[in-house]
Structure formats: C-alpha cells, structure tokens
N, C-alpha and C positions, 0 to 999 in steps of 0.2 A: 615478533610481537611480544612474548611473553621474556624475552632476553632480555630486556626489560627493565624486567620488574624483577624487586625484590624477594629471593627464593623463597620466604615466608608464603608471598604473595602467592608466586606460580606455581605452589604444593597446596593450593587451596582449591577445589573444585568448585564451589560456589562464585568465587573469583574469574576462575579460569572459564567456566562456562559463560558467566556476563559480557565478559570480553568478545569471546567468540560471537554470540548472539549479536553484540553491538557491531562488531566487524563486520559481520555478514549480512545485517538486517538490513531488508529491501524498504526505500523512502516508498511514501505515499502514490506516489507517481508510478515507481514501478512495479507495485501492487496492483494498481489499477488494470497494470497493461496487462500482467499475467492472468490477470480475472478476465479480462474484455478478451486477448488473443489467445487466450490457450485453447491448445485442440485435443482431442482425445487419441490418444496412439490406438493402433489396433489390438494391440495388446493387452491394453489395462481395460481392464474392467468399468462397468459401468456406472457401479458405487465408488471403486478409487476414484474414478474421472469428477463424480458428485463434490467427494468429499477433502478434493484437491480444490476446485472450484470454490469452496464452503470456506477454506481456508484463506484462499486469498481475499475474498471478500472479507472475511473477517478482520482479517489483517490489515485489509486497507478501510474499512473504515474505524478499526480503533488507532489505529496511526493518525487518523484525521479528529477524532476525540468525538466520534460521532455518539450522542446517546441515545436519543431519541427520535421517534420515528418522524417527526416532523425535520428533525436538522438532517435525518438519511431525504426524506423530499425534496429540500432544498438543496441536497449534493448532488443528486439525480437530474431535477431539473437543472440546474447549474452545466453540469457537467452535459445536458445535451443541446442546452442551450450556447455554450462557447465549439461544440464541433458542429454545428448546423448554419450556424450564422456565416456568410461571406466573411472570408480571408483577409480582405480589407478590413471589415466592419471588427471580426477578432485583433486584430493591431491594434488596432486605435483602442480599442478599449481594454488593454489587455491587463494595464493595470486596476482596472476598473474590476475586474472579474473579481478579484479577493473578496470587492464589498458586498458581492451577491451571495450573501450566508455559505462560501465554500470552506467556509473552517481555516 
C-alpha cells in the first residue's frame, strides 16, 4: 500500500494514517451488523462491552450522514421495516427501499 507512493508521502504520518483509516474503514452496512450482532465476551467488561457498542453506532450512523433525530427515526424505522416485511415483498421493492429516508 504505501510502496506506492512517493517517499515524501509515506514519511508523513498524517498521510500514512488516512490511508490506513480508509483502507480499513468498515462501510455503513458492516457497521450496522457489528452493532446489531456483537456479543459481549466473558471477559470484557461491561463498560468496554458499552462502549464498543457506542462506537459502532456511532460510526454507522455518521457514515450514513445521519444528523438529526428525526433522519436516526427514519433509519430505524426503515431499517425495521425492510427485515420484517416478507422476502418476497423485500425484492420487489428493494430498490424502492433507498427512497424511504435511508440516507
């Protein structure tokens, strides 16, 4: 990754960090799931477990550009309204989904 680029470049840590960050950065999608499926280990604690949780949320809705509490509303119901509907009924409308305020 950083082979790259211009040695200027890859002696810059503000540089080298961004990159990293974007490489590794989890999409909106799989944000989501870490927040929905994570489970707490027996080991971590119950404030790490909090504030792992705190994160992902977070993350995934500023990745979605959420501001306000009214467009997190409409993510929420959105988002429980395409897993509850029949399987059928999600196909068919699947491109439909974007225009129900999901960001």
């Amino acid at each position: 990754m950083l082979a790259r680029e211009p040695t200027e470049r890859a002696n810059n840590y503000d540089f080298v960090k961004d990159l990293i960050l974007k490489r590794y950065r989890l999409n909106n999608e799989k944000l989501k799931q870490c927040f929905y499926r994570n489970q707490k280990p027996a080991e971590k604690s119950w404030m790490n477990y909090a504030h792992e949780l705190n994160s992902y949320f977070t993350e995934w809705i500023a990745e979605l550009q959420v501001k306000t509490f009214e467009q997190l509303k409409d993510l929420l119901i959105t988002e429980q309204l395409k897993y509850r509907v029949p399987v059928d009924v999600r196909e068919h409308f699947l491109d439909d989904w974007i225009k129900l305020k999901t960001f």
